[in-house]
Backbone as a printed PyTorch tensor [residue, N CA C, xyz], in Angstrom:
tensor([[[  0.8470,  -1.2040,   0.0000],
         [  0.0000,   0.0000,   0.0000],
         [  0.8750,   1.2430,   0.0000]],

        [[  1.0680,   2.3150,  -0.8910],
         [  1.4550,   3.5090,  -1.2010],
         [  0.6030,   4.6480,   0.2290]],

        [[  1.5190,   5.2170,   1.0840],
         [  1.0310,   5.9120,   1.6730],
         [ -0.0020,   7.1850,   0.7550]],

        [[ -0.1060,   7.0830,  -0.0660],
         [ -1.5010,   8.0630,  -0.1930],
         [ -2.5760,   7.7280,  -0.7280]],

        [[ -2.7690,   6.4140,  -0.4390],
         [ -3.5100,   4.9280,  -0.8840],
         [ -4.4100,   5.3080,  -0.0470]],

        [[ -5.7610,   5.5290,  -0.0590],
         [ -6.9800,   5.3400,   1.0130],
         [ -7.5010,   3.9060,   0.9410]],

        [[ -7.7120,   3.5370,   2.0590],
         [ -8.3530,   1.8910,   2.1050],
         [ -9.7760,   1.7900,   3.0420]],

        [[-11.1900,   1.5410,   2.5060],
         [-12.1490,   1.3420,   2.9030],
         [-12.3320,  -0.0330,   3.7840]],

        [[-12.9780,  -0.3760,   4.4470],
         [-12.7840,  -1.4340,   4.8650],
         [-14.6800,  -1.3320,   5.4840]],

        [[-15.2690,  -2.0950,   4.5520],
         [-16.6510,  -2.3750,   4.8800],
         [-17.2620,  -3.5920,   5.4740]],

        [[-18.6910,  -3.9940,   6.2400],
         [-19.3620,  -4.9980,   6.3860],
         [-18.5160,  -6.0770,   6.5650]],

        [[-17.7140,  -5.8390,   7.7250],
         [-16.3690,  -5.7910,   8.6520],
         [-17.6940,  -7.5450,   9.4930]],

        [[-16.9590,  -8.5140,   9.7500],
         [-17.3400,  -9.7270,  10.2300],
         [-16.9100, -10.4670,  11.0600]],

        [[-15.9700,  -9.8320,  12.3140],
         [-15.0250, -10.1220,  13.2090],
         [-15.5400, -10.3070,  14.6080]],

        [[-15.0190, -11.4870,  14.8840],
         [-15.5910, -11.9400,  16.3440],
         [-14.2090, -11.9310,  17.1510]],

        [[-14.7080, -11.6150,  18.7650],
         [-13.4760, -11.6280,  19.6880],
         [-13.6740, -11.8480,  20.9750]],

        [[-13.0210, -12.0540,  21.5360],
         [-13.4700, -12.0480,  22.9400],
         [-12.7280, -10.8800,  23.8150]],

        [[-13.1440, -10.7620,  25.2000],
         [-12.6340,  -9.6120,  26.0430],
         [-10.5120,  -9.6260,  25.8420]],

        [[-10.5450, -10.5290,  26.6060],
         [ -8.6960, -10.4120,  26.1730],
         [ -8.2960, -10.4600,  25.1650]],

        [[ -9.0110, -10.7070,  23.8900],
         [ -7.8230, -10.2260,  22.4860],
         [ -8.5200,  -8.8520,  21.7290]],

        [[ -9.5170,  -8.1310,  22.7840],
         [ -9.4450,  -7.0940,  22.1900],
         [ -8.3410,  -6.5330,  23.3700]],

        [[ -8.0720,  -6.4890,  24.2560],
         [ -6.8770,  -6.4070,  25.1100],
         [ -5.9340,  -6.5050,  24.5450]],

        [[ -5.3370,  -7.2470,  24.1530],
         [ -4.5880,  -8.0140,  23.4250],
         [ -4.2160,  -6.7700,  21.9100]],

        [[ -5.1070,  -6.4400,  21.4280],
         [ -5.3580,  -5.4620,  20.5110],
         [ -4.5670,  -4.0360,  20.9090]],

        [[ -5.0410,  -3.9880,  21.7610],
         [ -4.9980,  -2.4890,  22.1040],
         [ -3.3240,  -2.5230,  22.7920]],

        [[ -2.4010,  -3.5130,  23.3960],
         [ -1.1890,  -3.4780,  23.4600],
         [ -0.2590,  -3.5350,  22.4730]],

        [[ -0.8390,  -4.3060,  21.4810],
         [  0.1420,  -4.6410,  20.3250],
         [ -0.4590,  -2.9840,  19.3230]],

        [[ -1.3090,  -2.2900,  19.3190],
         [ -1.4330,  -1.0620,  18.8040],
         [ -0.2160,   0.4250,  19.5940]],

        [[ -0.4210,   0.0490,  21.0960],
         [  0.4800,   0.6850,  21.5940],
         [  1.8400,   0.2630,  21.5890]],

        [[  2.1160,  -0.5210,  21.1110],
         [  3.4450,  -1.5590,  21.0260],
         [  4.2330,  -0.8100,  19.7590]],

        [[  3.1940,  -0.6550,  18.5000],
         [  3.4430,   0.1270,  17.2090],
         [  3.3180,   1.2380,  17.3060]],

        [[  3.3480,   1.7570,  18.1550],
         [  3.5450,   3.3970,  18.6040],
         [  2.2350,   3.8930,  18.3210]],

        [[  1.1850,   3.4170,  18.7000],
         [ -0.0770,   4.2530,  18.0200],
         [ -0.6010,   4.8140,  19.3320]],

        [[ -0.9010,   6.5150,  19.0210],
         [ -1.4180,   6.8770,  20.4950],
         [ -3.0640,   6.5960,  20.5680]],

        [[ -3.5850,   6.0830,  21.9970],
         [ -4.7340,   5.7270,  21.6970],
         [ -6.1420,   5.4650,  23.0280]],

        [[ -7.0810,   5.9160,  23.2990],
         [ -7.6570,   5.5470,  24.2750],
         [ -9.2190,   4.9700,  24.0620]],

        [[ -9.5940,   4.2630,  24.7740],
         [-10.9010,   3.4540,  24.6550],
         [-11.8000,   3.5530,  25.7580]],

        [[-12.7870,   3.1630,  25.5310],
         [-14.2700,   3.4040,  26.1550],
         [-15.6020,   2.5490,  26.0990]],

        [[-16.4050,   1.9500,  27.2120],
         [-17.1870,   0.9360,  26.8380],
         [-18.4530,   1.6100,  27.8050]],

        [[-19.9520,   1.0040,  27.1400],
         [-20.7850,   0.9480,  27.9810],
         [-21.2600,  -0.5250,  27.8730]],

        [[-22.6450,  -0.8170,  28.1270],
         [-23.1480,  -2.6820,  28.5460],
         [-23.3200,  -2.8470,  27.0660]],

        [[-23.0520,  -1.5660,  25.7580],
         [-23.7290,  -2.2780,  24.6670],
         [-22.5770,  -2.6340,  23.3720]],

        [[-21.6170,  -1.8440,  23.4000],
         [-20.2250,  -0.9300,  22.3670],
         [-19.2050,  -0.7210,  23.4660]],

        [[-18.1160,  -1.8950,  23.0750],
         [-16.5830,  -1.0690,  23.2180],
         [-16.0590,  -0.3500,  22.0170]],

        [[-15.5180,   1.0920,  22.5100],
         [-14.8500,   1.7310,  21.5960],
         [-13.1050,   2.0400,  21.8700]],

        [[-12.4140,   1.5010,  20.9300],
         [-10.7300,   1.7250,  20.8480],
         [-10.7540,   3.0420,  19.7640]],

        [[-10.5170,   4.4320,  20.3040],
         [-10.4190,   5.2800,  19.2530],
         [ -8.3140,   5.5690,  18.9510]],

        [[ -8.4140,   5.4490,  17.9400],
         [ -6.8930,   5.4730,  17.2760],
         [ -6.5270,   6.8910,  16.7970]],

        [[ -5.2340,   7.2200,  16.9640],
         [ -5.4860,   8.3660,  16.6140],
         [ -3.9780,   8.3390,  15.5090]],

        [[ -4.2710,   8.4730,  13.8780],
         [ -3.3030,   8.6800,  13.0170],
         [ -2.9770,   9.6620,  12.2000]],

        [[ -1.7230,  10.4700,  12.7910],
         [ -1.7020,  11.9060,  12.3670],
         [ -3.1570,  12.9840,  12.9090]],

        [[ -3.5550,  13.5850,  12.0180],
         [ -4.6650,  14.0880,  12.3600],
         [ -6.0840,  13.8110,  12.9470]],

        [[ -5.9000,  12.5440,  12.3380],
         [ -7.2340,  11.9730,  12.1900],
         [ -7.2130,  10.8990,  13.1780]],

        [[ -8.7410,  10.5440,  13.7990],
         [ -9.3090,   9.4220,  14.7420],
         [ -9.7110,   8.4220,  13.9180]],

        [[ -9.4520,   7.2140,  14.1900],
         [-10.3610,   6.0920,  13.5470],
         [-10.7540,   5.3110,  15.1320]],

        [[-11.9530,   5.3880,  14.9390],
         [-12.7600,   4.6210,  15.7540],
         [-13.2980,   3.3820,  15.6090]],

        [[-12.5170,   2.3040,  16.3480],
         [-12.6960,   0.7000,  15.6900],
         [-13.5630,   0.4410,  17.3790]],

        [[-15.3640,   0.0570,  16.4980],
         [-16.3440,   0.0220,  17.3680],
         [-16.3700,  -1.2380,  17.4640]],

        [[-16.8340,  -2.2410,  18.7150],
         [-17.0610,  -3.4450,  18.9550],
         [-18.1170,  -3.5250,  20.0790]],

        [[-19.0420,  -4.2630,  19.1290],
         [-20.3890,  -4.6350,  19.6810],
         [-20.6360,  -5.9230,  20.4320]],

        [[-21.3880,  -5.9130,  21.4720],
         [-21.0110,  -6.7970,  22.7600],
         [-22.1840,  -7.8010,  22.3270]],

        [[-21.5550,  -8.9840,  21.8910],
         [-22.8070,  -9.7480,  21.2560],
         [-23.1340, -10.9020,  22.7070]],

        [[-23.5800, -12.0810,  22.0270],
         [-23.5960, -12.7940,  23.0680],
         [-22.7270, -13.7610,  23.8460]],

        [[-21.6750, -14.3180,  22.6820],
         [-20.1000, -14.6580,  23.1530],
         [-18.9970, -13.8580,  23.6640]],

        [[-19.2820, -12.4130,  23.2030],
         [-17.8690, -11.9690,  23.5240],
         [-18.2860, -10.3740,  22.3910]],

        [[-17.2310, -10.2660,  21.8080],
         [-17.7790,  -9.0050,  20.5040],
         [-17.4690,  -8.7070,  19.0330]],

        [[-18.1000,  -8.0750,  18.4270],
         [-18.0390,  -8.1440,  16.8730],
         [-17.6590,  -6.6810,  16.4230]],

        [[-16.5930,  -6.9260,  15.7620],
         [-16.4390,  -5.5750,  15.3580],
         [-17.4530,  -5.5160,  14.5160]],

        [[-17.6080,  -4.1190,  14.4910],
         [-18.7730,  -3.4250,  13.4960],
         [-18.3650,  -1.9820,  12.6130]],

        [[-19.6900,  -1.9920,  11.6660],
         [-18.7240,  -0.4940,  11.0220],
         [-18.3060,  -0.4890,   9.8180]],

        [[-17.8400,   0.7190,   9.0450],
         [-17.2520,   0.9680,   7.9780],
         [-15.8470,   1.6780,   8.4230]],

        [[-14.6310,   1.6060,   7.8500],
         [-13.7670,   2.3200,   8.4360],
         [-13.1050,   2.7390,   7.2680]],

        [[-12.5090,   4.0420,   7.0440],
         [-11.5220,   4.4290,   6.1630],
         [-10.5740,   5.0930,   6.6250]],

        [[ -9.4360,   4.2680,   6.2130],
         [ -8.2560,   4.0170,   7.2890],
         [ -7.0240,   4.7170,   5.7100]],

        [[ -6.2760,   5.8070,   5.9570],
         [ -5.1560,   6.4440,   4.8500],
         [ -3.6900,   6.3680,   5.7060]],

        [[ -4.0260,   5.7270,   6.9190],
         [ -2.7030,   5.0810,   7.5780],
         [ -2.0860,   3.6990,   7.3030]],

        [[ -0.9360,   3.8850,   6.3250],
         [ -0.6580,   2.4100,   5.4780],
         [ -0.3160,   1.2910,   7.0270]],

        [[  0.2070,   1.9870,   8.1960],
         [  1.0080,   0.5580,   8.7000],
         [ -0.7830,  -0.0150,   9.3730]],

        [[ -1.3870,   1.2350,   9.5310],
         [ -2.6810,   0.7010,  10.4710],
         [ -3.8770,  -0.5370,   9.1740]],

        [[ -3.6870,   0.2640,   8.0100],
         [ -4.4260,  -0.3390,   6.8370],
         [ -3.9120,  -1.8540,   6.7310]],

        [[ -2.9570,  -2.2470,   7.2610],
         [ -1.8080,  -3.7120,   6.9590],
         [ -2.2830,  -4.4560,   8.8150]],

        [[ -2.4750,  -3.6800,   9.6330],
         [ -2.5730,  -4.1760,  10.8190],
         [ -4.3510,  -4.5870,  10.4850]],

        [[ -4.9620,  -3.8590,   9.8850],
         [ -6.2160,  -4.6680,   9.9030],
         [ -6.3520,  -5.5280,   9.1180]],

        [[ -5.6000,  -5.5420,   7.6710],
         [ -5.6460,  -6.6610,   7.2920],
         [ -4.8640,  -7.9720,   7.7440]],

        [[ -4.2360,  -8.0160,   8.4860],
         [ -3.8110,  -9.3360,   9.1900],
         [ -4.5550,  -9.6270,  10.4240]],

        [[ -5.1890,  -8.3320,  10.9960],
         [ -6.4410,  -9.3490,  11.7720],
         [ -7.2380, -10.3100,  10.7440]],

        [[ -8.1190,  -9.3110,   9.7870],
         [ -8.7210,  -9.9830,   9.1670],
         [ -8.4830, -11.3550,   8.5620]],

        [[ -7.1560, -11.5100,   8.2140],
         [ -6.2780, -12.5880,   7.8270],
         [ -6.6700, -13.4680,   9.1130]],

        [[ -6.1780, -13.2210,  10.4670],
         [ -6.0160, -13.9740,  11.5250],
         [ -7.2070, -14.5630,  12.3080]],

        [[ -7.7300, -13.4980,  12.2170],
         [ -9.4000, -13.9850,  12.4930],
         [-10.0240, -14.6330,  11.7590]],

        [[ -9.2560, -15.0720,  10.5160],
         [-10.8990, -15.8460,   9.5110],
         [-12.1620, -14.8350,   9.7800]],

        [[-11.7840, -14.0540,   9.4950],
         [-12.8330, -12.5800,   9.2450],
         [-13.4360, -12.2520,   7.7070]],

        [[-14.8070, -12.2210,   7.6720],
         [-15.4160, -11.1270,   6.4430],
         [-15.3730, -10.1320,   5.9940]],

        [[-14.9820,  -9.5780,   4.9310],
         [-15.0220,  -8.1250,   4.5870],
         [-15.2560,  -7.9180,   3.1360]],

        [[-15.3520,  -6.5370,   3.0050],
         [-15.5220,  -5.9520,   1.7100],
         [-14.1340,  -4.5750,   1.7420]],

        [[-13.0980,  -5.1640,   1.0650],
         [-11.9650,  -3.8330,   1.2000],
         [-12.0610,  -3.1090,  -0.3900]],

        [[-11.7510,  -2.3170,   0.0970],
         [-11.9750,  -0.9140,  -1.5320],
         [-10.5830,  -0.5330,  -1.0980]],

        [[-10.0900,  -0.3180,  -2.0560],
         [ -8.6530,   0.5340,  -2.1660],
         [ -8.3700,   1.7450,  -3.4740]],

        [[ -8.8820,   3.0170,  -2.9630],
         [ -8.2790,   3.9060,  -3.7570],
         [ -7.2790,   4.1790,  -4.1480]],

        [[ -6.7570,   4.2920,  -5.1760],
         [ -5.5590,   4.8200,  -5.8650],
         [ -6.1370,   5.9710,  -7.5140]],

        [[ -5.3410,   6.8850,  -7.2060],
         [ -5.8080,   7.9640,  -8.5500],
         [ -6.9140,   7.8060,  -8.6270]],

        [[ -7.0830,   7.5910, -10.1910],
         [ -8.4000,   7.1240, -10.6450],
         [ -9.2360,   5.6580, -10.7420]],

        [[ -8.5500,   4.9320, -10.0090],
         [ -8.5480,   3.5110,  -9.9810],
         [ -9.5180,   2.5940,  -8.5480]],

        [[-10.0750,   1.9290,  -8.3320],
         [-10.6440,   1.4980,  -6.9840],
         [-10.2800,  -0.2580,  -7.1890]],

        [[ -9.8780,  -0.8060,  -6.8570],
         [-10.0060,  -2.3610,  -6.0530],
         [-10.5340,  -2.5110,  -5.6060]],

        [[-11.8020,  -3.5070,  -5.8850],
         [-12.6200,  -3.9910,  -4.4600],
         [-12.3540,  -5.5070,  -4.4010]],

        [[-12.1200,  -6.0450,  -2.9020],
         [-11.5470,  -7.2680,  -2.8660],
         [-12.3140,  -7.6430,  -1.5230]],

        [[-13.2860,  -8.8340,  -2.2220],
         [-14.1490,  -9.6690,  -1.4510],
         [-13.2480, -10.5210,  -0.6460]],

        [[-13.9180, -10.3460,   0.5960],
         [-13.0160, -11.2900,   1.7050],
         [-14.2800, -12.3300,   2.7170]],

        [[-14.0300, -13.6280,   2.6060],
         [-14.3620, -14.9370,   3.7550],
         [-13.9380, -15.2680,   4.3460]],

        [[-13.9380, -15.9400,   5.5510],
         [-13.1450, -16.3840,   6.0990],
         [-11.7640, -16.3960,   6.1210]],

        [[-11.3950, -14.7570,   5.9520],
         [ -9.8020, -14.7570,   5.9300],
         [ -8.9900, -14.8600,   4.5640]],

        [[ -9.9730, -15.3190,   3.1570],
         [ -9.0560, -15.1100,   2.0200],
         [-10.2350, -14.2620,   0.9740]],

        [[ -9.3790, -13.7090,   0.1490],
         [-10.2180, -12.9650,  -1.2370],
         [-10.4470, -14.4410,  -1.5900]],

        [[-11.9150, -14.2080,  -2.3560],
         [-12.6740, -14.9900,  -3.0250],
         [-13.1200, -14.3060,  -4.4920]],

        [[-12.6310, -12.8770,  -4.3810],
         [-13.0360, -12.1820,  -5.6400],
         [-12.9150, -10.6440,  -5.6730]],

        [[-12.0110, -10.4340,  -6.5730],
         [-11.2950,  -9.0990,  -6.8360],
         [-11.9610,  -8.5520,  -8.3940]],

        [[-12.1590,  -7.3610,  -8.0200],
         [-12.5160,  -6.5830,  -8.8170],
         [-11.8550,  -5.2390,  -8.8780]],

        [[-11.8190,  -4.8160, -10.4800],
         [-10.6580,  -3.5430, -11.0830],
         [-11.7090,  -2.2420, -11.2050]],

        [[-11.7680,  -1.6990, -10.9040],
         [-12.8270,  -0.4760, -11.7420],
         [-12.7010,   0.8070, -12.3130]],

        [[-12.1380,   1.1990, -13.4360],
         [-11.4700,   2.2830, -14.0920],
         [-12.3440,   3.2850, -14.4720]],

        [[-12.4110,   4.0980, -14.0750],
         [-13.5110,   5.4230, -14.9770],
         [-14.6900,   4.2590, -14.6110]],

        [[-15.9210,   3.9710, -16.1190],
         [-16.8400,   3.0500, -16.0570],
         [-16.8240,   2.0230, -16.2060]],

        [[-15.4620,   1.3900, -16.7140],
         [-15.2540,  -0.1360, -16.7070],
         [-15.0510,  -0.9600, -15.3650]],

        [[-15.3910,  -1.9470, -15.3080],
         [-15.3300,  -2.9340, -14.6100],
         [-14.5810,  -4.1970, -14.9640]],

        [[-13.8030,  -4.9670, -14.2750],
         [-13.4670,  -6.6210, -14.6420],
         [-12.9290,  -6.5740, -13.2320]],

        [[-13.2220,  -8.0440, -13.7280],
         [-13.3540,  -9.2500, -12.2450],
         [-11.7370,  -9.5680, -12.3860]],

        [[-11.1130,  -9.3800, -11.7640],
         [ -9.1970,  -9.9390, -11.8230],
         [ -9.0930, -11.1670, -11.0550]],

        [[-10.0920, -11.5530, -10.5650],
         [-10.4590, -12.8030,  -9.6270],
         [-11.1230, -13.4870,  -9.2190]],

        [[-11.6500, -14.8490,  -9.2660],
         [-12.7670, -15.1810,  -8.6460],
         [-12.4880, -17.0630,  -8.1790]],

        [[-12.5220, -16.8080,  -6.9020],
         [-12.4520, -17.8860,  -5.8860],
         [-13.7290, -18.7710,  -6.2900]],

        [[-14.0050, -20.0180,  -6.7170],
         [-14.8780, -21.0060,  -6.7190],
         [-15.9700, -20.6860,  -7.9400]],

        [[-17.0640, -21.1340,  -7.7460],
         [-17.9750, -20.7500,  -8.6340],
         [-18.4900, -19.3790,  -8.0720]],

        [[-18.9880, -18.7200,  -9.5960],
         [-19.4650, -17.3200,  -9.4120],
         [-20.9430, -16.9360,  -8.5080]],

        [[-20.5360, -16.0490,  -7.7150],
         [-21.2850, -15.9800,  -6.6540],
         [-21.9570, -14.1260,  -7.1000]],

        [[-23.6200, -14.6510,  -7.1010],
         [-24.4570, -12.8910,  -7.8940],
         [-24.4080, -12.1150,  -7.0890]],

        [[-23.9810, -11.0520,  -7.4840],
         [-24.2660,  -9.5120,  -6.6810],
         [-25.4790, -10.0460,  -5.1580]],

        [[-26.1090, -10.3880,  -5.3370],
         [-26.9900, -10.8250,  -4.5780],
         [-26.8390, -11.5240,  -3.3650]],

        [[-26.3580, -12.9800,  -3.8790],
         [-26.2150, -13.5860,  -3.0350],
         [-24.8570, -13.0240,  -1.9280]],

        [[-23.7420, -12.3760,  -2.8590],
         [-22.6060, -11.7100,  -1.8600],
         [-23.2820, -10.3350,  -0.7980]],

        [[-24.5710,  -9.8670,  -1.6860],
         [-25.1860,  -8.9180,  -0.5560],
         [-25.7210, -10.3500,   0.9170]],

        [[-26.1270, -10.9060,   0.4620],
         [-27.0040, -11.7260,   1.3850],
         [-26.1590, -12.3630,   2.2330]],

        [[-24.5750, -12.8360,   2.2250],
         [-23.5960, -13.2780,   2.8830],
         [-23.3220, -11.7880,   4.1030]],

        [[-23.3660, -10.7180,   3.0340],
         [-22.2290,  -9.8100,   3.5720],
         [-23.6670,  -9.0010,   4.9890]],

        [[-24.5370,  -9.2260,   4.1110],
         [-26.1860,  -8.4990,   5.3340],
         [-26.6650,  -9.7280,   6.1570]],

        [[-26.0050, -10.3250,   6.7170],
         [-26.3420, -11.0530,   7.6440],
         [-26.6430, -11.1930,   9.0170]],

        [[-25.6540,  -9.6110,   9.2040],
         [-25.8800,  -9.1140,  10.2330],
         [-26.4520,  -8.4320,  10.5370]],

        [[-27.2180,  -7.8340,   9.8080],
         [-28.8520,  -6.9470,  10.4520],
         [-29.4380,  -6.9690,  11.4900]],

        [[-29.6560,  -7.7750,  11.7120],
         [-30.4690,  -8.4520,  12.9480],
         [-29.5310,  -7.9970,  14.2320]],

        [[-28.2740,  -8.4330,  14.4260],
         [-27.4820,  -7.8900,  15.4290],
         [-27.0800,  -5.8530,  15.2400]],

        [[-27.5430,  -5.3770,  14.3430],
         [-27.2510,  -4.2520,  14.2880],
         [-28.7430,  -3.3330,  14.8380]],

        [[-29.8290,  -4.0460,  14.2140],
         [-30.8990,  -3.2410,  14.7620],
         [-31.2380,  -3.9140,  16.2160]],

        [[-30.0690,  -4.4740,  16.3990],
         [-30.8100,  -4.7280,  18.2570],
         [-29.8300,  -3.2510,  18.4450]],

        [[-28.3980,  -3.3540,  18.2240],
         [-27.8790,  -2.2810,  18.8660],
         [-28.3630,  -0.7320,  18.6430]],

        [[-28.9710,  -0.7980,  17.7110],
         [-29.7970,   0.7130,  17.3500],
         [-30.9660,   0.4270,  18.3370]],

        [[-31.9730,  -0.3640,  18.3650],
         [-33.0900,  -0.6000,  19.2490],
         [-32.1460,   0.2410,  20.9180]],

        [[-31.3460,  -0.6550,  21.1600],
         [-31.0290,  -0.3340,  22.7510],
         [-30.3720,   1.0180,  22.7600]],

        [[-29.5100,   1.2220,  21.9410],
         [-29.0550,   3.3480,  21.4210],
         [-30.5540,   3.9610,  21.8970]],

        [[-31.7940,   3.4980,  20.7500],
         [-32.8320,   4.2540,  21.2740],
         [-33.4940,   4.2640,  22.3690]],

        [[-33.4650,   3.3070,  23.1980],
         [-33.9480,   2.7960,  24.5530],
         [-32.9420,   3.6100,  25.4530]],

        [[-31.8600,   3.6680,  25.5000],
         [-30.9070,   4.5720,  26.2690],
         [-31.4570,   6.2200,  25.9440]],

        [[-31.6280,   6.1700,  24.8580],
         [-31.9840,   8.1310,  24.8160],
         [-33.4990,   8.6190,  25.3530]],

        [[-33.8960,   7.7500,  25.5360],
         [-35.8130,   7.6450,  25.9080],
         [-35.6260,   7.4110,  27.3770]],

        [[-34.8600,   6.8810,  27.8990],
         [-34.4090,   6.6170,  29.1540],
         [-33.9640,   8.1130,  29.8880]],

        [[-33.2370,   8.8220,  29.2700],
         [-32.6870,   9.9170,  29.1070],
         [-33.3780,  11.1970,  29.4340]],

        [[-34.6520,  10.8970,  28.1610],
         [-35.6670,  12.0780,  27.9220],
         [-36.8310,  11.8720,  29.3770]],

        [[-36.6910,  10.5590,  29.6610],
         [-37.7410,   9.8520,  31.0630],
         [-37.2590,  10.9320,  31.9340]],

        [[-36.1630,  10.4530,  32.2080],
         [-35.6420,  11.1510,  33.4690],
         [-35.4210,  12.8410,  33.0680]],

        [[-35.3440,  13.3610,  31.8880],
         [-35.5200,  14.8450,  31.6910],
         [-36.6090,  15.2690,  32.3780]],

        [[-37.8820,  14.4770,  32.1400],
         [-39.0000,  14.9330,  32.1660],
         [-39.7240,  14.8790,  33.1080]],

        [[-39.2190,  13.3380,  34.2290],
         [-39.3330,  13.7530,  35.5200],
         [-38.9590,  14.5790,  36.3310]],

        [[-37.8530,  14.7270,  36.2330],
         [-36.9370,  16.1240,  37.1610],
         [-37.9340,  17.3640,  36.7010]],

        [[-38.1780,  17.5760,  35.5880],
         [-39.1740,  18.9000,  35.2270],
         [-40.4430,  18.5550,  35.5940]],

        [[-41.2320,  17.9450,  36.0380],
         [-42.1220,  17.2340,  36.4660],
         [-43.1940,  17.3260,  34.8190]],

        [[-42.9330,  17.5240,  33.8970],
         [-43.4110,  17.1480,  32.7690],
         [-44.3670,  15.8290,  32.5980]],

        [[-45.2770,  15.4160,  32.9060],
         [-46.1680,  14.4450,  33.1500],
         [-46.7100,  13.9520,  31.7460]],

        [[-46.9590,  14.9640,  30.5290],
         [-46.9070,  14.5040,  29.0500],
         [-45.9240,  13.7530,  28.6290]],

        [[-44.6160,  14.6510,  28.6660],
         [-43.7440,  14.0040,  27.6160],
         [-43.2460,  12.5630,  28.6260]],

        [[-43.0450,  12.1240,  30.0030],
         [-42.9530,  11.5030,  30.8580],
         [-43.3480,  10.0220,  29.9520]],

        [[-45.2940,  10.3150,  30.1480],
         [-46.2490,   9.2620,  29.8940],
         [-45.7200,   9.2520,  28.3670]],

        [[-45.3920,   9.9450,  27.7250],
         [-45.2590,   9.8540,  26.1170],
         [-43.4170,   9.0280,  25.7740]],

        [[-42.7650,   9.2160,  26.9070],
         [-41.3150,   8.4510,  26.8520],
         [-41.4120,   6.9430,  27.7600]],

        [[-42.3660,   6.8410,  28.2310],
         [-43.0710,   5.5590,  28.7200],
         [-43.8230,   4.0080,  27.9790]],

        [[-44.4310,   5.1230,  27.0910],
         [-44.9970,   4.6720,  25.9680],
         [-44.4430,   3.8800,  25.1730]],

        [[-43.1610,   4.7550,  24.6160],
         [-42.2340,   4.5990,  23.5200],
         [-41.2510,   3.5310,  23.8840]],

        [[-41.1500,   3.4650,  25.4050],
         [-39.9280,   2.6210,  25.8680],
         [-40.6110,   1.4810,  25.8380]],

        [[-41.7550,   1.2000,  25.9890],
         [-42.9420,   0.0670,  26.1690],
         [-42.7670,  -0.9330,  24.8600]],

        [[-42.9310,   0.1940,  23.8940],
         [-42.6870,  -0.2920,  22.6010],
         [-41.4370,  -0.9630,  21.6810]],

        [[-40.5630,  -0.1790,  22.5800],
         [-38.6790,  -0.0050,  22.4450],
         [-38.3900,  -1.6960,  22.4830]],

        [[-38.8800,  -1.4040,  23.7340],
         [-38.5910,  -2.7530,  24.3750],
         [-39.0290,  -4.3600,  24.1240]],

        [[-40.3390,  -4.0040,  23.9500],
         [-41.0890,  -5.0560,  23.3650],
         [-40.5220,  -5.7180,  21.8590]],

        [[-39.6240,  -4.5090,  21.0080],
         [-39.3330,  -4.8810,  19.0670],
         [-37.6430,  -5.5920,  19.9160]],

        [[-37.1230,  -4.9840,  21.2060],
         [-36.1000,  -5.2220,  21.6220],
         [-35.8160,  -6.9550,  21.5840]],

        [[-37.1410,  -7.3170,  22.1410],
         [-37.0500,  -8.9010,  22.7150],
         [-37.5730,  -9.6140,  22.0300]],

        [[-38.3430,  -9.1930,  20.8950],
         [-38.8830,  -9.9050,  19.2610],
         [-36.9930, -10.4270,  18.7650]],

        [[-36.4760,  -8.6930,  18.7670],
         [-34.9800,  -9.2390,  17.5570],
         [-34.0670,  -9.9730,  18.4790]],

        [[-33.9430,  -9.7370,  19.5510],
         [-33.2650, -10.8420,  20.7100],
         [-33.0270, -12.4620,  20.3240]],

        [[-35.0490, -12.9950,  20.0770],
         [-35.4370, -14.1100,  20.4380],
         [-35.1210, -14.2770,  18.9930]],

        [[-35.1410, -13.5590,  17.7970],
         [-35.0340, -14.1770,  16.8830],
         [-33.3290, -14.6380,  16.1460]],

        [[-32.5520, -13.5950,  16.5800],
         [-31.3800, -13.7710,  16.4050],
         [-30.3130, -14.5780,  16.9850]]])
């Protein structure tokens, strides 16, 4: 990777447990990266900081342990090479894009290897690769959206935390509308909460 290489790194498929995101965060400070992190019961966050810029590598607290989540665009070559050898190491999913000039790479990732590389110039397109039999736009959406279900629980409970929020605004003001009306909503919150729970 050419340091003025931007590298996307999408629909990110990484599982971990508590000590190797530990584990993470020493071997980041190990490579000189300055850096501090932050968790509540739902999202650990490791925010990185390269040159100017923060990259925030979010991890969602599933039911084993946690999943990274997210889109990240990462123009730090040694950090762009450190995620791809997690990804490598983890037998991890992804979708990586790599800008250069006028040029993009997109390189489908499973379990840890490309399965299918693609060139894209101006409006042309070609495939420079393809792992096994050809797999449709479709079905690679349907591999890569699998995780929905674990994402709108974590949006469900985001919104359950801010309604929680507005509860207690509205008691302290003794607001008795918006109160019964953030009561309501949490009623409801909660209830789509333990539908996507039971189903996932």
């Amino acid at each position: 990777m050419n340091k003025n290489d931007e590298v996307e790194y999408c629909n990110l498929e990484l599982r971990f447990d508590r000590q190797h995101i530990q584990d993470l965060i020493k071997d980041l400070i190990q490579d000189g990266y300055s850096l501090y992190w932050s968790e509540n019961e739902s999202i650990f966050v490791i925010s990185v900081r390269t040159g100017r810029k923060l990259v925030k590598l979010r991890f969602q607290r599933i039911k084993d342990g946690y999943k990274l989540v997210g889109d990240y665009m990462i123009r730090d070559a040694r950090l762009a090479e450190w995620m791809e050898k997690l990804i490598g190491d983890m037998r991890g999913h992804a979708i990586v894009k790599r800008f250069r000039d006028r040029q993009i790479i997109i390189e489908n990732i499973m379990f840890g290897e490309v399965i299918r590389l693609v060139e894209i110039s101006g409006y042309q397109q070609r495939v420079l690769f393809q792992k096994g039999p050809l797999l449709s736009d479709q079905e690679l959406s349907k591999l890569y959206y699998s995780t929905e279900g674990e994402e709108r629980i974590l949006q469900r409970r985001i919104e359950i935390d801010e309604q929680l929020d507005r509860l207690n605004e509205a008691l302290q003001s003794e607001n008795v509308l918006e109160a019964e009306h953030c009561k309501q909503k949490l009623a409801f919150l909660a209830k789509e909460l333990r539908k996507l729970e039971w189903w996932t």
